[in-house]
C-alpha positions in Angstrom: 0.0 0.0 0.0 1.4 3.6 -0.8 2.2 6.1 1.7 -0.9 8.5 0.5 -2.9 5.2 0.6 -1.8 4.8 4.0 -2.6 7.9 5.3 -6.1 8.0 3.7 -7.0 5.2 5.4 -6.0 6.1 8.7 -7.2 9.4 8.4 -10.7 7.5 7.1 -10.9 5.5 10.7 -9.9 8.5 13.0 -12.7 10.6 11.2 -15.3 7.3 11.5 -14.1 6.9 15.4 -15.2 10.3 15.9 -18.3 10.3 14.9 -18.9 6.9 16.8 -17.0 7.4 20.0 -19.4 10.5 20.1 -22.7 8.2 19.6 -21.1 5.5 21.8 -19.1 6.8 23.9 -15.3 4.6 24.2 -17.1 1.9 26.2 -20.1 1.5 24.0 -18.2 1.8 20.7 -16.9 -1.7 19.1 -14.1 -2.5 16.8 -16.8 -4.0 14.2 -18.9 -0.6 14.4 -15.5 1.0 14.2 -14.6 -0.2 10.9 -18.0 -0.9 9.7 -18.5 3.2 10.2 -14.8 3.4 8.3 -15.2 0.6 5.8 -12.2 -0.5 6.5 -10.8 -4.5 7.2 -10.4 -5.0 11.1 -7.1 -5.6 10.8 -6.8 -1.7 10.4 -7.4 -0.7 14.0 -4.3 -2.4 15.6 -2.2 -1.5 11.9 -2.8 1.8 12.2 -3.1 3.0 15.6 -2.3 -0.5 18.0 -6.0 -0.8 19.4 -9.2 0.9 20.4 -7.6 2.7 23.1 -4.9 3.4 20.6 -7.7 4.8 18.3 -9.2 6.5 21.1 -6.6 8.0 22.4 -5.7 9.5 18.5 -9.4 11.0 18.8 -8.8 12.7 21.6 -5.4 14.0 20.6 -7.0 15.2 17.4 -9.4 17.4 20.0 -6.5 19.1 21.6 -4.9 19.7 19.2 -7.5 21.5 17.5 -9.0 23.5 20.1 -5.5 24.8 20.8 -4.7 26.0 17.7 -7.9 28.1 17.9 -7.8 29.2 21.5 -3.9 28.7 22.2 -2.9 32.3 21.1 -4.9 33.8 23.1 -4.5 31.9 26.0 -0.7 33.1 25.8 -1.6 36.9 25.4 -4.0 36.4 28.4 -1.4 35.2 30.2 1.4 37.6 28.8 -1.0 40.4 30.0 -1.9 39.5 33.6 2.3 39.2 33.9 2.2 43.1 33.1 2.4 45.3 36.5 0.3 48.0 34.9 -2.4 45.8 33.6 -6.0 47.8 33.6 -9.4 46.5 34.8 -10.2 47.4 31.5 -7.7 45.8 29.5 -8.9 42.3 31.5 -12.4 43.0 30.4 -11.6 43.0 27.1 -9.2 39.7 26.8 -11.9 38.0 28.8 -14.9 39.2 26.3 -12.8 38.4 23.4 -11.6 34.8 25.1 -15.4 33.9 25.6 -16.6 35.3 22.2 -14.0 33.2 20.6 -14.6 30.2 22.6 -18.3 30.8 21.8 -17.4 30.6 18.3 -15.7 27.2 18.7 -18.4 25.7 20.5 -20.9 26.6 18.9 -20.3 27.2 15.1 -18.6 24.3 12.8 -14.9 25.4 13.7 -15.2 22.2 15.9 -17.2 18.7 14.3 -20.6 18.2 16.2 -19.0 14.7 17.0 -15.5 16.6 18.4 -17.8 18.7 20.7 -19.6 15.8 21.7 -16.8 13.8 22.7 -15.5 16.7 24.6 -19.1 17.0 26.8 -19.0 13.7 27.3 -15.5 13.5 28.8 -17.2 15.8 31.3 -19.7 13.5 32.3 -18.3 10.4 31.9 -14.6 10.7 32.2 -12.6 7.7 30.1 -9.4 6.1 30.5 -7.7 9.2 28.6 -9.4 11.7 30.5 -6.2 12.7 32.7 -4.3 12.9 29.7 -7.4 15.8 28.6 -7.5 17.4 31.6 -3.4 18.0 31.9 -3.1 18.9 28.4 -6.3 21.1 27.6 -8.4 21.8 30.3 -6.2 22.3 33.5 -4.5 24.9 31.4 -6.9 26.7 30.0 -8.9 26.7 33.0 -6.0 28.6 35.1 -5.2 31.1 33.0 -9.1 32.1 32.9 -9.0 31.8 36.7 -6.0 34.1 36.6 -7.9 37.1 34.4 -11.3 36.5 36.1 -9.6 36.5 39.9 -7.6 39.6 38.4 -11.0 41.7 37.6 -12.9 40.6 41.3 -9.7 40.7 43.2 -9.2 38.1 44.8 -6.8 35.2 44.7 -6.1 32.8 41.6 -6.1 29.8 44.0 -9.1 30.8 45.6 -12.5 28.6 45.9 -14.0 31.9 45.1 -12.2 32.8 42.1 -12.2 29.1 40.3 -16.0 29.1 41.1 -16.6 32.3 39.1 -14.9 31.1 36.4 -16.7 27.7 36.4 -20.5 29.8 36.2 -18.2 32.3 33.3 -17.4 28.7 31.4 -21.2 27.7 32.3 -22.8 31.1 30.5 -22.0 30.0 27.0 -21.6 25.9 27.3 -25.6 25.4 28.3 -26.2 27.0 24.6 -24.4 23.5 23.7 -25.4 20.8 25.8 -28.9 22.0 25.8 -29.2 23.3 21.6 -32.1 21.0 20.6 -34.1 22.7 23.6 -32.9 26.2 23.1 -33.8 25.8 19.3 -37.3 24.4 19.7 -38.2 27.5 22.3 -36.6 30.4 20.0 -37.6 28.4 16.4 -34.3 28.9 15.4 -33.2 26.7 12.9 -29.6 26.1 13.4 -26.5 28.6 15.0 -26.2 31.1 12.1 -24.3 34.2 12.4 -26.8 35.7 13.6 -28.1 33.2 16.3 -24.6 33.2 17.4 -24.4 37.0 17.8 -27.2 37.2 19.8 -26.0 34.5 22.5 -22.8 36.3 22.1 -24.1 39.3 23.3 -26.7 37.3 26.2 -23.0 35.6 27.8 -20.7 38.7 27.7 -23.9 40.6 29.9 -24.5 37.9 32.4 -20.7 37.8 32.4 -19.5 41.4 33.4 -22.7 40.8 36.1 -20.8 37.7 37.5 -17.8 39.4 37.7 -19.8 42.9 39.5 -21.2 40.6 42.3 -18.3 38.8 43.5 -16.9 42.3 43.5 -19.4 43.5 45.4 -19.5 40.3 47.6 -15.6 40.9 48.3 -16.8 44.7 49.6 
């Protein structure tokens, strides 16, 4: 088989895992529906990537690497900002709109598969054997550098209960429009997350957001 052969191949079974690890889940998912979804021989799993977990564990790397290409840069600026000694309340309020707004973007919109997005909810739920290697990777990281900005604008410490709290319900303003869509589209009669649509729910988060941050300041006073 040819090198291009090759990598079409395995490129065909990472995209079919994806879509049926979402469906699934890893524990749900067979090796037959696996290559069945791929049309590929069974032989291919272990050839290409050494087993399921192997093929799993390719899905997931897929994920984070995706998502950091899109939200990696600014992560870093984030973080290049709050090391600044003359960092503004107002320069924090705008990395923290523009962090969400992206990250709304990437939810929401098709930067990101439906079956990408759906793996990465249900790592939340239901955390796998590759979970840890998720949460080091991805989410610890990008977690503490939005605990960081959003501890900088209430004033309080990064380490505090207080300050990762407020930036669980900042993460929890835009990731309901996800895990809840079919409901939120039935009540508005939207048809799907257009521009538009998007826009809107955009401009709902970034509200309920500044008024997160305004009442653990006030709480702190």
């Amino acid at each position: 088989m040819s090198d291009k052969k090759s990598k079409e191949t395995a490129q065909r079974l990472l995209e079919a895992a994806m879509s049926v690890f979402a469906e699934h889940g890893f524990n749900g998912a067979s090796t037959r529906m696996l290559v069945n979804k791929a049309g590929v021989n069974i032989s291919a799993i272990p050839y290409y990537f050494g087993s399921k977990d192997g093929l799993y564990e390719a899905v997931i790397e897929h994920i984070i690497s995706t998502v950091k290409s899109k939200q990696g840069p600014k992560a870093h600026q984030i973080q290049q900002a709050l090391n600044k000694p003359d960092l503004t309340q107002a320069e924090a309020h705008e990395l923290l709109h523009d962090f969400v707004a992206s990250f709304i973007d990437i939810l929401l919109s098709q930067q990101m598969s439906p079956s990408m997005v759906e793996i990465f909810i249900r790592e939340q739920i239901h955390p796998s054997c590759v979970f840890e290697r998720f949460y080091i990777e991805m989410l610890k990281p990008t977690h503490e550098t939005l605990t960081r900005l959003t501890a900088f604008l209430i004033g309080k410490d990064a380490e505090s209960i207080d300050a990762i709290l407020c930036t669980q319900t900042i993460l929890g303003q835009f990731t309901i429009f996800k895990t809840h869509q079919e409901l939120l589209l039935r009540r508005t009669g939207w048809k799907h997350y257009g521009a538009s649509e998007l826009n809107t729910i955009k401009r709902m988060v970034l509200h309920n957001i500044d008024s997160v941050i305004d009442a653990n300041k006030k709480e702190k006073s």
